[in-house]
C-alpha positions as CSV (number, residue, x, y, z in Angstrom):
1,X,-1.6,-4.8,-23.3
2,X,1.0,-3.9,-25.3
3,X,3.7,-1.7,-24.1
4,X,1.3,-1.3,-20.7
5,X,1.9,-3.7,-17.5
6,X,-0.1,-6.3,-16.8
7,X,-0.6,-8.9,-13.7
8,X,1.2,-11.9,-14.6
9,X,1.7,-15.1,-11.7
10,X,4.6,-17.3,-12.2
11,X,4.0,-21.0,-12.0
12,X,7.7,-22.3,-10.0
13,X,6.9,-26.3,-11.0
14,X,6.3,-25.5,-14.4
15,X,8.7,-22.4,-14.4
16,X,5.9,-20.1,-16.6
17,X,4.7,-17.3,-16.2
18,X,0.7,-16.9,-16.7
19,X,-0.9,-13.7,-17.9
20,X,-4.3,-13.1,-16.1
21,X,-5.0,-9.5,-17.1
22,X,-4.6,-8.0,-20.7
23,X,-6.0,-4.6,-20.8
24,X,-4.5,-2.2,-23.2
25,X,-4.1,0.4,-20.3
26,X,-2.7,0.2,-17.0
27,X,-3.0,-3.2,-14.3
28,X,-0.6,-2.7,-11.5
29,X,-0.4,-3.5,-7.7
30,X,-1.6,-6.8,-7.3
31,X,-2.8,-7.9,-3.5
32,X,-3.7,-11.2,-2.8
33,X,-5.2,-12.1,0.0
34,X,-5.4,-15.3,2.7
35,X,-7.6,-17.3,0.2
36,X,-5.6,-16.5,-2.9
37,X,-8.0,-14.4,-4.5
38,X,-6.5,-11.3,-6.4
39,X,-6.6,-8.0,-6.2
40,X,-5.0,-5.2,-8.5
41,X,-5.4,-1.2,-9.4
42,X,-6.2,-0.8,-13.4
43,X,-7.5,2.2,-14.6
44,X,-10.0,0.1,-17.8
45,X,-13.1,1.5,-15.8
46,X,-13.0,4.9,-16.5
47,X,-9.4,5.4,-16.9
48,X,-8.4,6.4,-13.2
49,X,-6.4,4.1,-11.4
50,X,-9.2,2.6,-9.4
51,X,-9.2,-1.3,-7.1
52,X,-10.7,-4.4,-8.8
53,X,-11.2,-7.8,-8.2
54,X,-9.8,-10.5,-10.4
55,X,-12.0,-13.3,-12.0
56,X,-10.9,-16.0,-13.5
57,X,-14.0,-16.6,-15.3
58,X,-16.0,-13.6,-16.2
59,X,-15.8,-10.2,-15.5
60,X,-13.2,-8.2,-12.8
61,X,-15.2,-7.0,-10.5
62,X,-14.3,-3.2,-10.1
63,X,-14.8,-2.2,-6.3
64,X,-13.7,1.7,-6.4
65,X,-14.5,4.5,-9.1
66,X,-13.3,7.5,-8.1
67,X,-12.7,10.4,-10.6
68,X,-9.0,10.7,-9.9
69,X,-6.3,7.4,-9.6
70,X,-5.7,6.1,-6.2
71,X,-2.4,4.6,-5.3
72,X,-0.6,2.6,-2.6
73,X,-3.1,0.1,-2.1
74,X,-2.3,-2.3,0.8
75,X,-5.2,-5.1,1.6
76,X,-5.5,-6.3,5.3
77,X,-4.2,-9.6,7.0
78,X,-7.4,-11.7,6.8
79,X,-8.3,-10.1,4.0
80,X,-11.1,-8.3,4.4
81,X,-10.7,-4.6,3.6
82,X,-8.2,-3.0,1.4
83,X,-6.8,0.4,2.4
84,X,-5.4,2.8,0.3
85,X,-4.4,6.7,-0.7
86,X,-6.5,9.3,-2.2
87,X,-5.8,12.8,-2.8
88,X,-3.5,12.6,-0.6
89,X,-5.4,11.0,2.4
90,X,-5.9,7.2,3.4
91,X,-9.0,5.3,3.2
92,X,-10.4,1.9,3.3
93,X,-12.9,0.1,1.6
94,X,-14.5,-3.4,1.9
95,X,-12.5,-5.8,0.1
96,X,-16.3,-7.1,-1.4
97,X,-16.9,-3.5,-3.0
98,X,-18.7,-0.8,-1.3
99,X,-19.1,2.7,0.2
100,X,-14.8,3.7,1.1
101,X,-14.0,5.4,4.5
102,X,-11.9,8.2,4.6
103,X,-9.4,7.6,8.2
104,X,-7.0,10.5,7.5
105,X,-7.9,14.0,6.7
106,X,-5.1,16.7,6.5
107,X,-4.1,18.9,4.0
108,X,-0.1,17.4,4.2
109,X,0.2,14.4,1.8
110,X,-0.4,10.7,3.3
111,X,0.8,7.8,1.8
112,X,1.8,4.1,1.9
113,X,-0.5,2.5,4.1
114,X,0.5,-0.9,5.8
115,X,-2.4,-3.1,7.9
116,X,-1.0,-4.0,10.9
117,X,-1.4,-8.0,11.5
118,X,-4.4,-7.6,14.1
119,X,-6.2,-5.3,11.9
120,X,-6.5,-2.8,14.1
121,X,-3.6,0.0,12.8
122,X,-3.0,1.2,9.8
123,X,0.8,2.6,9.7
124,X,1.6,5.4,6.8
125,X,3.6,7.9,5.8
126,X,3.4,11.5,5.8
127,X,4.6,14.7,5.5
128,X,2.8,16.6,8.2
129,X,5.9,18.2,10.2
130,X,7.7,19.0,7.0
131,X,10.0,16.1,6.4
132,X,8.1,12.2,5.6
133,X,7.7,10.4,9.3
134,X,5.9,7.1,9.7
135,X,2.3,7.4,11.6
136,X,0.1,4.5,13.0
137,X,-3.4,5.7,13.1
138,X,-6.8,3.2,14.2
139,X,-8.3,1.3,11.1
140,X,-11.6,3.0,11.9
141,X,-9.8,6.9,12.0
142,X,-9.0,9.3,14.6
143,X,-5.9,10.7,15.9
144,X,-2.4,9.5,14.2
145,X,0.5,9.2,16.5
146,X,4.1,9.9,15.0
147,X,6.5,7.3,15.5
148,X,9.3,8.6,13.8
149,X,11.0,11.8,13.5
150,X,13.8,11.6,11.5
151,X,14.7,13.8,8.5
152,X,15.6,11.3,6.5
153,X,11.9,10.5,4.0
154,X,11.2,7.6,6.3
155,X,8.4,5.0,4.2
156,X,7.0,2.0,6.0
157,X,7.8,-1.4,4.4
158,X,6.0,-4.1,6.8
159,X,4.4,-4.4,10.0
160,X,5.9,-7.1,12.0
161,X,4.2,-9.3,14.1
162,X,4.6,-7.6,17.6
163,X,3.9,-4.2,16.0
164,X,6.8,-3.0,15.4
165,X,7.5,-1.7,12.2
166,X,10.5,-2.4,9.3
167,X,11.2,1.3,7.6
168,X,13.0,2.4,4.6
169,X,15.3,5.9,5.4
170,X,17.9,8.3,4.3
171,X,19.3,8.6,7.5
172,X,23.2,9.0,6.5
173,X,25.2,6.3,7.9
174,X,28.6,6.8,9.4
175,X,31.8,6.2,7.2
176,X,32.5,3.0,8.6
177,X,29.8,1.9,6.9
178,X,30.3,-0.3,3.9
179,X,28.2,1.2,1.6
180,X,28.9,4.9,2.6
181,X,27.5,7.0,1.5
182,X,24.7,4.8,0.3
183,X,21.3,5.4,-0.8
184,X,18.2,4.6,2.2
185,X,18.9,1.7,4.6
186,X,15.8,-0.2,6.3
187,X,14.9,0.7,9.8
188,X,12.9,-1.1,12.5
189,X,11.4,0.9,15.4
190,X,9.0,-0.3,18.3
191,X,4.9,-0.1,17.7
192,X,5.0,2.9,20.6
193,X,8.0,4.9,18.5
């Protein structure tokens, strides 16, 4: 709507752009996953930020509605469950709609979640030792493991093929550095940390 975002896809041959929501509030976040079918967060349900599936003909299909906005929504490789954060803690739910899963529970704030390729990981950021690390915890919950430890607000971009993970960081470079003193860099470290 006007003044609001909206999801728009650009069309390179025709060099367009398309508009494929127009609600008056919020669309943001769009997902799409291995089939091309969209995903997005808007908040036209009940005026939280909550996940919905695009139609092209009919109705969006609205497949959270929680109370308070979600954010950070990340959907998984073959495109079958879309994980995201909520108060603070990550969760995933069916990428068809249904019942969402709560994987992280701790009273520090998690955020960002990234599917690994295999679907098996979900890597995040947190703030559970005092400064924002990157975690890797299983899709289905249990224990995180830390894999950095930096002070410098590390938040993960993109899980990489062999697991290892690309990371944006404050981490202040030397002065030999070009763009001393510079704002975050990107980061890669190992699937194990």
């Amino acid at each position: 709507g006007e003044h609001n975002p909206n999801i728009k896809s650009w069309n390179p041959a025709k060099k367009e752009y398309k508009e494929l929501t127009s609600y008056e509030g919020k669309d943001t976040w769009p997902m799409v996953d291995k089939d091309g079918n969209l995903y997005y967060v808007t908040d036209k349900f009940n005026k939280e930020s909550n996940i919905a599936k695009y139609e092209k003909k009919g109705e969006d299909v609205q497949l959270t509605s929680f109370g308070k906005s979600l954010q950070y929504p990340s959907i998984s490789f073959d495109g079958s469950k879309i994980a995201f954060t909520y108060k603070g803690n990550i969760y995933v739910v069916p990428a068809e709609g249904g019942k969402a899963s709560q994987i992280t529970t701790n009273p520090s704030y998690d955020s960002d979640p990234i599917w690994t390729p295999d679907g098996q990981n979900i890597v995040f950021s947190s703030y559970r030792e005092k400064s924002k690390d990157v975690y890797v915890v299983p899709a289905e919950g249990g224990f995180p493991k830390r894999l950095t430890s930096h002070t410098g607000n590390e938040t993960p971009l993109e899980v990489l093929k062999d697991g290892s993970v690309l990371f944006t960081a404050n981490i202040q470079p030397d002065a030999q550095y070009g763009d001393f003193p510079g704002g975050s860099q990107v980061y890669m470290i190992g699937k194990d940390g």
